[in-house]
C-alpha positions in Angstrom: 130.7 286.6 -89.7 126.6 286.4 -89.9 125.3 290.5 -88.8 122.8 290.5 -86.6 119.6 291.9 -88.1 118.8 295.7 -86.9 115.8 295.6 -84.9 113.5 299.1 -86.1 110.4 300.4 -84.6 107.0 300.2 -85.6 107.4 304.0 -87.2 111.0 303.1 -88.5 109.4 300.1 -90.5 106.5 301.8 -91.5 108.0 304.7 -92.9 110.8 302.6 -94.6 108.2 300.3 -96.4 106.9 303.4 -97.9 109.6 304.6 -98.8 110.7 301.0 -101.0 107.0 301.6 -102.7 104.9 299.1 -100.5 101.3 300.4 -100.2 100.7 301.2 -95.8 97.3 301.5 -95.3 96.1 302.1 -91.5 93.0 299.4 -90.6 89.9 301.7 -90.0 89.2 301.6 -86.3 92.4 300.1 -85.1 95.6 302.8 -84.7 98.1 300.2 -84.1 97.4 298.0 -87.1 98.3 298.7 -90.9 98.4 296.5 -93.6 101.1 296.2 -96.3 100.6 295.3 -99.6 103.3 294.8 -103.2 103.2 292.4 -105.9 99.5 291.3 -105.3 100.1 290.3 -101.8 99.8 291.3 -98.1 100.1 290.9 -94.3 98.9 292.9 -91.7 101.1 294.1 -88.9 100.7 295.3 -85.3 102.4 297.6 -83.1 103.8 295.6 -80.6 104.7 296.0 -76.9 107.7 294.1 -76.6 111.3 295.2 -77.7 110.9 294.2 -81.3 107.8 297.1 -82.2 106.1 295.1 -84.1 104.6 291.5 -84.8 102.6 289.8 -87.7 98.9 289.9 -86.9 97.4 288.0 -90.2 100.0 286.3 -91.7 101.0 286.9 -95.5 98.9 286.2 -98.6 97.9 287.2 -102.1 94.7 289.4 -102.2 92.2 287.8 -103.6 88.7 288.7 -103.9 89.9 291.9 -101.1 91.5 289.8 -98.9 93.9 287.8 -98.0 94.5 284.2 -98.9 95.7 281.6 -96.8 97.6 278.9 -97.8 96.4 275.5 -97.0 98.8 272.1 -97.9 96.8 268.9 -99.2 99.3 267.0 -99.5 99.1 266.4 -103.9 98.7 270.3 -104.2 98.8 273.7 -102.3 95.7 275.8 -102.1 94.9 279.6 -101.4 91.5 279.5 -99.6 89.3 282.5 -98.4 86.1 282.8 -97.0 84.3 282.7 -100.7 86.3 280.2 -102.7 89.5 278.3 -102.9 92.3 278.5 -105.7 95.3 276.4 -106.8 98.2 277.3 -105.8 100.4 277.6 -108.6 104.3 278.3 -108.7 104.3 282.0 -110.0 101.7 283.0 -107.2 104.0 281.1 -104.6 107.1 282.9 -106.0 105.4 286.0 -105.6 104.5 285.0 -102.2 108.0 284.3 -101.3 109.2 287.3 -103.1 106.7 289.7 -100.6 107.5 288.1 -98.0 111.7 288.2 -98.5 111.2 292.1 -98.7 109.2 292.4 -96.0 111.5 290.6 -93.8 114.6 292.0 -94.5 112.6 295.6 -94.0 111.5 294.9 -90.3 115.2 292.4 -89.7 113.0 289.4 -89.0 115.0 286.1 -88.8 114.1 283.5 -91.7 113.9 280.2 -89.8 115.2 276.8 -91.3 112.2 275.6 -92.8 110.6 279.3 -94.1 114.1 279.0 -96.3 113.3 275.9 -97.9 110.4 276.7 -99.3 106.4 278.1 -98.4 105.0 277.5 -95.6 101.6 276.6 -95.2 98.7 278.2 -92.8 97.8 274.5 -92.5 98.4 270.9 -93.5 95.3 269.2 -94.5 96.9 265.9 -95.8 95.8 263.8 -93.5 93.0 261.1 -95.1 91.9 260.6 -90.7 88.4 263.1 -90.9 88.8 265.4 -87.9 92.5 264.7 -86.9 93.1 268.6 -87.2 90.5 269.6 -84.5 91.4 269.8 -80.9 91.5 266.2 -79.0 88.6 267.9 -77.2 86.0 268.1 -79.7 87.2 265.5 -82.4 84.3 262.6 -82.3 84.8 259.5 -80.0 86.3 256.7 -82.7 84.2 253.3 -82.8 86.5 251.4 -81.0 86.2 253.6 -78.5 82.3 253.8 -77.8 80.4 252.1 -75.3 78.4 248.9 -76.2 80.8 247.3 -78.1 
């Protein structure tokens, strides 16, 4: 029969993380925020209001460059992008990745969904060869067919 996960506190967590040799450093200026770092990797979590104590606030990412990489899906290849450059995404990184985030998980009894099992999951899927299809309808450009005068 499946357990359910035990649901901690944002103190339980932190203090358990610490204890399994994750590095918990408080974000200057903001009490209720920490970020959590192993393996060349982090996230940064948020004291939360709800029942659960806490909730992701950036999502996970190796550190590069002193911060935090996001993971963007073009389709042929994955890519870690910050705000300076962008990097290739290459399997021991994203084992790494999945490795952080597994321990992590099973620290604060999050559920793994369906599709985080099967493998990474992107910030963003940028595969799409339509320019602009991943803006909001709102500000995406009026398409040809669509203008007036024709």
């Amino acid at each position: 029969m499946l357990k359910k996960p035990r649901r901690r506190n944002f103190d339980e967590v932190l203090s358990e993380l610490r204890r399994l040799e994750f590095d918990v450093q408080n974000l200057a200026g903001d009490a209720n925020r920490v970020a959590i770092s192993k393996h060349g990797c982090s996230i940064v979590l948020e004291r939360a209001q709800n029942e659960a104590g806490l909730r992701m606030a950036v999502r996970p990412g190796p550190v590069i460059g002193g911060e935090i990489a996001h993971l963007y899906d073009h389709g042929f290849q994955k890519f870690f992008h910050t705000s300076k450059a962008e990097f290739p995404a290459t399997a021991e990184k994203l084992k790494t990745l999945h490795t952080f985030v597994e321990e992590v998980k099973e620290v604060t009894g999050s559920v793994t969904l369906y599709n985080e099992a099967l493998g990474t999951v992107s910030d963003a899927y940028l595969y799409d060869r339509v320019k602009n299809r991943d803006l909001p309808v709102e500000e995406r450009p009026t398409p040809a067919w669509e203008q007036a005068g024709r």
